[in-house]
Every structure is written in C-alpha cells, then in structure tokens.
C-alpha positions in Angstrom: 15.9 -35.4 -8.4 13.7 -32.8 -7.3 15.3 -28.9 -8.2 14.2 -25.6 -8.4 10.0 -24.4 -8.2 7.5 -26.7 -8.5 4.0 -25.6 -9.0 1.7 -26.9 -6.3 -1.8 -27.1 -7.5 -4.8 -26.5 -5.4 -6.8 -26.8 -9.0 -6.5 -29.3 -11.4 -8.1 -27.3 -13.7 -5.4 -25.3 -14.5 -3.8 -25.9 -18.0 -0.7 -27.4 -18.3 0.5 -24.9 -21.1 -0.1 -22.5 -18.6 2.6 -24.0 -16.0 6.2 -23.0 -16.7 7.6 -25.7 -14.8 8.2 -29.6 -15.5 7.5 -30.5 -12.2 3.5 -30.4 -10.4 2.7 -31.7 -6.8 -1.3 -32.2 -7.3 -2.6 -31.4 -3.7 -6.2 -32.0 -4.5 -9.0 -33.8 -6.4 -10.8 -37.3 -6.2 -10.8 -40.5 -6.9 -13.4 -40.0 -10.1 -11.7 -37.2 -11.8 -7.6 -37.9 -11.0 -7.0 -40.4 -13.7 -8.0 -37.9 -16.2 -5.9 -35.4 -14.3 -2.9 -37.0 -14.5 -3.4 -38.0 -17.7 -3.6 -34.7 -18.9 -0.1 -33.3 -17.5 1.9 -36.5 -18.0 1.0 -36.0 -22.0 2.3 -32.3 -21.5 5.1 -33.4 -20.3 5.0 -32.6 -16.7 6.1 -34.8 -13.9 3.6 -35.8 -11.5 3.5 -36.0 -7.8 0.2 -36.7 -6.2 -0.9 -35.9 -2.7 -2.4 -39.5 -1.6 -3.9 -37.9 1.4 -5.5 -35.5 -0.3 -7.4 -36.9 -2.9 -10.7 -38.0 -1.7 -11.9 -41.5 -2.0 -8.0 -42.7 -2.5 -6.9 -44.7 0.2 -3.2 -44.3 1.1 -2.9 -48.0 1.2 -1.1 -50.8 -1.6 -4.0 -50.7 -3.9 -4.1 -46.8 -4.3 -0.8 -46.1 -4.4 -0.4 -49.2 -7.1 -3.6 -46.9 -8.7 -1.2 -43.9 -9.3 1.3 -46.0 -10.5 -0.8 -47.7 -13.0 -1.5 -44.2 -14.1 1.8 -42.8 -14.5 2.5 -41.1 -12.2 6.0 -39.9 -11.0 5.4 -40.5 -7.7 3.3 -40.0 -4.3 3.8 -37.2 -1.4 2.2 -38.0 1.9 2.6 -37.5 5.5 2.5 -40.9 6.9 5.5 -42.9 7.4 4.0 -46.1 6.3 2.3 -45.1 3.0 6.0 -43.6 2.2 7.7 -47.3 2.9 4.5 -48.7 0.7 5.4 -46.6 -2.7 9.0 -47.2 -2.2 8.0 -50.6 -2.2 6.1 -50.3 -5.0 8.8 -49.2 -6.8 7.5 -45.8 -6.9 9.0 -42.3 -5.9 7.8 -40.9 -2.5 8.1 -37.5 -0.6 7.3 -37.5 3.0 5.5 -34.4 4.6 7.5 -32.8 7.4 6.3 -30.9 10.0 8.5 -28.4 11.6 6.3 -27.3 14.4 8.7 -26.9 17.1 12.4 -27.6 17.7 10.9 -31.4 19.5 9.3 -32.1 16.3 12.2 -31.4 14.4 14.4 -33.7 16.3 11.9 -36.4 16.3 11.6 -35.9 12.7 14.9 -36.2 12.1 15.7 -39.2 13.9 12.4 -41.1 11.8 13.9 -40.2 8.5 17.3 -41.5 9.8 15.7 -45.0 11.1 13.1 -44.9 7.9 16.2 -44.0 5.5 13.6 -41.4 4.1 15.2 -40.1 0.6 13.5 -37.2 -0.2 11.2 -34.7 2.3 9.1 -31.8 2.1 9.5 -29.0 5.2 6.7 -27.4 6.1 6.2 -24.7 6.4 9.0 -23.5 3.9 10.4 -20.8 5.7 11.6 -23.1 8.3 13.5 -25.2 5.8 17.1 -23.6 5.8 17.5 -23.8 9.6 15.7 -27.9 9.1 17.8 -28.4 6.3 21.0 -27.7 7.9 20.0 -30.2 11.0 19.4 -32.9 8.3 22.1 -32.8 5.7 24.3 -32.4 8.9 23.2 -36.4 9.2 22.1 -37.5 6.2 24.0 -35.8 3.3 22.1 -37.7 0.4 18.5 -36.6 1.0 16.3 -34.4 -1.4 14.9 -31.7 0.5 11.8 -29.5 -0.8 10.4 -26.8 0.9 6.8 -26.1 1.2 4.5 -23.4 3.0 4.4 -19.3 3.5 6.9 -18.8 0.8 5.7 -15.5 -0.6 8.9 -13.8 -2.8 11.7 -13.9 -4.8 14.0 -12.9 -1.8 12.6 -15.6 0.2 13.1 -18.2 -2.8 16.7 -16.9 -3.5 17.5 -17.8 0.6 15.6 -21.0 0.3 17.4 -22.3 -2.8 20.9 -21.6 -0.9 19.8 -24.6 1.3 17.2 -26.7 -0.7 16.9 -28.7 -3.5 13.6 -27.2 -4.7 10.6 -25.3 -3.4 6.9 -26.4 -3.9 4.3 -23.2 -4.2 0.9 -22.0 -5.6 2.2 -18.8 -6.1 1.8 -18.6 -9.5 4.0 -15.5 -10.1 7.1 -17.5 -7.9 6.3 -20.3 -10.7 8.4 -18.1 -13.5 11.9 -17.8 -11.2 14.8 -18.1 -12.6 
C-alpha cells in the first residue's frame, strides 16, 4: 500500500541517502543506465516504481515489464490500460496514470477502472484528486489512490492527504512532511 509522499524523480542521479522517503516513482532514464538505477535505491532500501513510458528504449510490452521485474523492482506506473493488465499479470505491482482533464474524462475514467478492476491510480494533476477521489471511492471503496501534479505546499498536502492514500512530488522540500 502506497501512503504518505513519495519522492518523484526527474533525476536519477540523486542519492538515495539524500531521499527521506521509502517510497520513489523513477519518471525518467533509459534503457542502458536503469538497471543500475534501480539497483542502487533497492540496496538503500527504497521501494521502486518505474515509469515504463518514460524510460527510453523500454518498451511497455511483456518483455520490458518482465525487465523490471527481473530487476527488482516494486512495480510499474503507466498510462496505458493494457501495459497495467500486463504487470498485473506478471505478477507485478501496477499504478495507472489518470488524467483528470475535464468532468467527461473523469467519468470515462472511472467507468475503465471499474470494468479493468484497476487497484491502485495516480490523479493527475494532484490538485484535482480530492474532488476524483470522492467520485471513485464512492464506487470502488478498495482502490489506492495517489495524487500527482501542481502540488506546491504543506497546506495543499494536508487537504490532499484528507482524501488520498499518498502524494507523488519532486518538490523536494514537500519530501520531509510529516
């Protein structure tokens, strides 16, 4: 289960003694350099979450998300709907991307993680997520909700925790809330 801040990282060349948090969502890199990357927070201790359709040369297919599995990681964020029912598959944790663009968007998000049985989301951007969040635990009580996107203070994380499970930033200096 996903709770609290979780530092999104835009840079993997950030140290992992200098993250606060046990939890990483790794939204960049490439196919040459992410073994190493993983490597390196999952022997700090830090539980991994890789962005398949961000790291170059990875296809979001069986074969790369069986490549993250083989590497450790704790599991795979993406925004398509079939590379999310592939990881489960795999037998590996997955967080879909969700767009909150308009109120049409929401509702035809909602009914696709009803019909999918998604498990665990990530509303974008963030400061969408309490009115999202209310829509979808009003239908599906058992789901792990993150929020993502234009988060930019404590206040705003105190409001978003009231309705979320956790919030994904890159705001360093949110990274330290308690």
């Amino acid at each position: 289960m996903l709770t609290k801040i979780i530092a999104a990282l835009w840079e993997s060349s950030i140290p992992p003694e200098e993250i606060p948090v046990d939890t990483i969502f790794l939204l960049t890199g490439n196919i040459m350099e992410i073994g190493n990357v993983t490597k390196k927070f999952i022997k700090a201790g830090k539980k991994v979450y890789v962005d398949i359709d961000f790291v170059a040369g990875l296809n979001p297919d069986r074969y790369g998300i069986r490549f993250l599995k083989n590497l450790g990681v704790t599991g795979v964020i993406t925004a398509k709907m079939h590379t999310y029912r592939l990881s489960n598959e795999a037998g590996i944790s997955a967080i879909l991307r969700f767009f909150a663009l308009d109120s049409r968007a929401v509702e035809k998000g909602i009914e696709q993680i009803i019909r999918n049985r998604v498990n665990a989301v990530e509303i974008l951007p963030g400061i969408a997520a309490c009115k999202v969040a209310k829509k979808l635990r009003a239908v599906e009580r058992n789901i792990t909700i993150v929020a993502a996107g234009l988060v930019d203070n404590e206040i705003e994380v105190r409001k978003l925790l009231d309705c979320v499970d956790a919030i994904s930033t890159s705001k360093k200096e949110l990274w330290n809330y308690k």
